[in-house]
N, C-alpha and C positions, 0 to 999 in steps of 0.2 A: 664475547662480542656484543656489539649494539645492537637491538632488534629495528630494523627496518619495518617503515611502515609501507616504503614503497620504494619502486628503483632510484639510486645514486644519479641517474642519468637522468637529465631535461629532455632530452629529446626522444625519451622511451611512453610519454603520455598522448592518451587519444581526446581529442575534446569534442564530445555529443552535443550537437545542436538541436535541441530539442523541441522551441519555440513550436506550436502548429504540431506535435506529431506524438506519438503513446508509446511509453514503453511497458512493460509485460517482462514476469515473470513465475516462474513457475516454484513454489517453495514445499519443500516437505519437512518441516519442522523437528522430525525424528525425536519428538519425546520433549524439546526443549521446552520449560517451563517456567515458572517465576526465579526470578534472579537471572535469567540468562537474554540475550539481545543478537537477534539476527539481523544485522547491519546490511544494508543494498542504498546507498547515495551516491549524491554528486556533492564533488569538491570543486574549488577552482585551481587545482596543480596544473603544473610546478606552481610554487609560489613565488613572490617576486625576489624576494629575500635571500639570505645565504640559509645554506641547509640546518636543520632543525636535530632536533634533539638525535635522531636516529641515524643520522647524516644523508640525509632523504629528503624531498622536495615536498612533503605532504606537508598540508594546513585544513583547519576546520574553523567553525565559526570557534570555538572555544580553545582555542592553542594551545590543540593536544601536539605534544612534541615542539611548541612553541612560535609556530608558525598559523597566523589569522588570514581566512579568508572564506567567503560565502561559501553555504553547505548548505544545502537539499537533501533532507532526508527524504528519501522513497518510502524506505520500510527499515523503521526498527520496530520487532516484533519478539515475539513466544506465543507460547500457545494462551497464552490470556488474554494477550493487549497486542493491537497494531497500532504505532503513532507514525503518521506523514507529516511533515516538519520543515519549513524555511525560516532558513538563519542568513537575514540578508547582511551584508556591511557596504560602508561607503568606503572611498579610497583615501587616502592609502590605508591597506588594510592593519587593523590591533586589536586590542583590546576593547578599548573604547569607542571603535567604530561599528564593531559585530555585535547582532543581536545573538545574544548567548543562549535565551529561553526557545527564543524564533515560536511561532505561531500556526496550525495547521490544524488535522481533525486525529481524533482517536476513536479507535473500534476496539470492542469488547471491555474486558474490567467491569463485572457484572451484568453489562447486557446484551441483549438476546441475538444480537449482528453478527457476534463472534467469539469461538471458545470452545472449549472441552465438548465433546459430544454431541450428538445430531439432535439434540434440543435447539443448536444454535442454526441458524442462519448458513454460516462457514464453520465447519468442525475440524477442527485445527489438529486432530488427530489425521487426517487427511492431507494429502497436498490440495496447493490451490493455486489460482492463478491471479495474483495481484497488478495494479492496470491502474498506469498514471498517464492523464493524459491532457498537455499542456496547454491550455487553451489562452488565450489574451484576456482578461488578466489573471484568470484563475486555474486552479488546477482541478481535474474530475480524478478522484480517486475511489477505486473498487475493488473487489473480489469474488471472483467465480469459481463455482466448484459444480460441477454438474448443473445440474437446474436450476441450484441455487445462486444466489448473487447477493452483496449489499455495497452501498454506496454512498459517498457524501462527496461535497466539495470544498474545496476552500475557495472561497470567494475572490480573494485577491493575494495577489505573489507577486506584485509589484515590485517588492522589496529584494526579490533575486532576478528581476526581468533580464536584466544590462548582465549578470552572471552566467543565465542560460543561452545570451546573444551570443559571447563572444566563447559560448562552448564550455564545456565544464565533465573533470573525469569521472567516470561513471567507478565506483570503489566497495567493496565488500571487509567488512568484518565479522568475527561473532565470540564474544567472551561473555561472561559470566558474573556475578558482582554479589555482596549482601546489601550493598548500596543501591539497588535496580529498582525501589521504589517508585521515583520519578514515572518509570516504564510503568508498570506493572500492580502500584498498590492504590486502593485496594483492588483485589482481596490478597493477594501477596504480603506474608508480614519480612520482615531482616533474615529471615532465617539463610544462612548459607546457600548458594547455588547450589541446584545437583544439574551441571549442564549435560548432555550424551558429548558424544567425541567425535559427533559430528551433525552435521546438518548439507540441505543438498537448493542448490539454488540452480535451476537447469530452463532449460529454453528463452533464453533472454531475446528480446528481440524488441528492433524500436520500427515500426508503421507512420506511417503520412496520417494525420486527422484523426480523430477519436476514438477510443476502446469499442471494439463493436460488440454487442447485446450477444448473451451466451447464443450457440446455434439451438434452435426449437427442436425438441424428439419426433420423430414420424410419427405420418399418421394421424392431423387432426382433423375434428370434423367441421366441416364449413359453415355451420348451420347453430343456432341457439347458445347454450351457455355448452364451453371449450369440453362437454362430453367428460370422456374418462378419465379420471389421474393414475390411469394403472400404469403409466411410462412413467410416473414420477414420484418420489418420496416427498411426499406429504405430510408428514410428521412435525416439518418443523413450523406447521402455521401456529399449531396450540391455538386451538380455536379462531385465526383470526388475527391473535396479537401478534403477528409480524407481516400483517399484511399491507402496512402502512406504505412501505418503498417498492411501485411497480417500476419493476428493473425489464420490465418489455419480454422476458423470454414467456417461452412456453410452460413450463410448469408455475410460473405465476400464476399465469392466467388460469392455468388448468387447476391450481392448489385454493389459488386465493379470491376464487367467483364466490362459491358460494356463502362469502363471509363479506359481500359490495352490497352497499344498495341497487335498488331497480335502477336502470339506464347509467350505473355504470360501464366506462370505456375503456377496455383494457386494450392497453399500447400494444400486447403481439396482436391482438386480433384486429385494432385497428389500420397495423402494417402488413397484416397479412390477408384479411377477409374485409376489415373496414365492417363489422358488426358491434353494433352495438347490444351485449351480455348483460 
């Protein structure tokens, strides 16, 4: 039989309107590592066209199954690399009118934001909670994991605006490749996938307005530099070099004082006490 990529029927699709609002989810990677792709997008199905290679309504910017049509990447990921990704097209959707490459931010692939072990930022050994959240005209893209967080933007996503207007299905994969470069090298060489046999993508959920700031641990003190880090693991400043992105929570401020200059202003404290540390 033909593998479906998605239901036979048009009128079995839900279309996310996204514009203005955050989506979240929560990933536990289960061991996956280089050569493998934890797929979370939007598509724009059904597509307009007659059905595709699977006999199924799916389209992506690159017509997998034969079928073109704008596709947001959320998260294609492993424990190396997260890339977030717009592949905008104009109509009528093809070949020639989809950006195939599409343009967005990558995390980890040697550095310190994300990857294997609590040297990083996010330790991908870990579940975590990844947070896209669509602002006019750009997208805020993050990941939190306890007191940890990191973060980048894409500046502009213009190019899939008119796609997220009129709704677009929210779609999940995850295979395997020696072809997964793209994703993942360096440091990843061709060597064969070893995928697990499974991976877990749980707590989905879309919010009104922006990914909000991890919640701060109890108990800090109102007064001088944010006191004690004994709530929070601190290990992955490494003196200091990862303390470039204040992500506003509490163990920032509490990890990453003592490596600011004098009169600097750390964002929980100035949303929480308004002290200057």
């Amino acid at each position: 039989t033909e593998k479906q990529h998605s239901s036979p029927d048009r009128g079995d699709f839900h279309q996310l309107e996204l514009l203005g609002k955050t989506i979240n989810v929560t990933i536990d990677l289960n061991g996956a590592s280089c050569g493998c792709n934890v797929a979370f997008y939007l598509v724009s199905m059904p597509n307009a066209g007659a059905p595709g290679a699977g006999n199924d309504w799916y389209c992506d910017a690159n017509g997998v199954g034969g079928n073109w049509c704008p596709e947001v990447d959320l998260v294609e990921v492993n424990q190396i690399s997260w890339h977030a990704t717009m592949h905008g097209c104009s109509k009528p959707y093809s070949s020639g009118s989809c950006d195939h490459g599409g343009y967005g931010v990558r995390f980890g692939q040697g550095h310190n934001d994300f990857g294997i072990g609590s040297d990083f930022a996010i330790d991908t050994t870990k579940p975590f909670v990844a947070s896209l959240s669509f602002t006019d005209p750009g997208v805020a893209v993050s990941a939190h994991q306890g007191g940890r967080s990191t973060a980048q933007h894409i500046q502009d996503a213009s190019n899939v605006r008119d796609a997220l207007n009129e709704g677009m299905v929210l779609t999940m994969s995850y295979w395997g490749s020696s072809s997964m470069g793209w994703l993942d090298s360096p440091p990843c060489s061709s060597d064969p996938a070893q995928c697990p046999a499974s991976v877990t993508l749980s707590d989905i959920s879309v919010s009104s307005g922006s990914s909000p700031s991890p919640s701060p641990a109890p108990g800090p003190s109102p007064s001088g530099c944010p006191g004690s880090s004994s709530a929070c693991d601190c290990a992955w400043t490494q003196s200091g070099a990862k303390c470039g992105l204040d992500d506003g929570s509490e163990c920032f401020c509490r990890c990453c004082c003592p490596f600011k200059e004098s009169g600097y202003l750390c964002k929980w404290r100035s949303e929480f006490f308004d002290i200057v540390v």
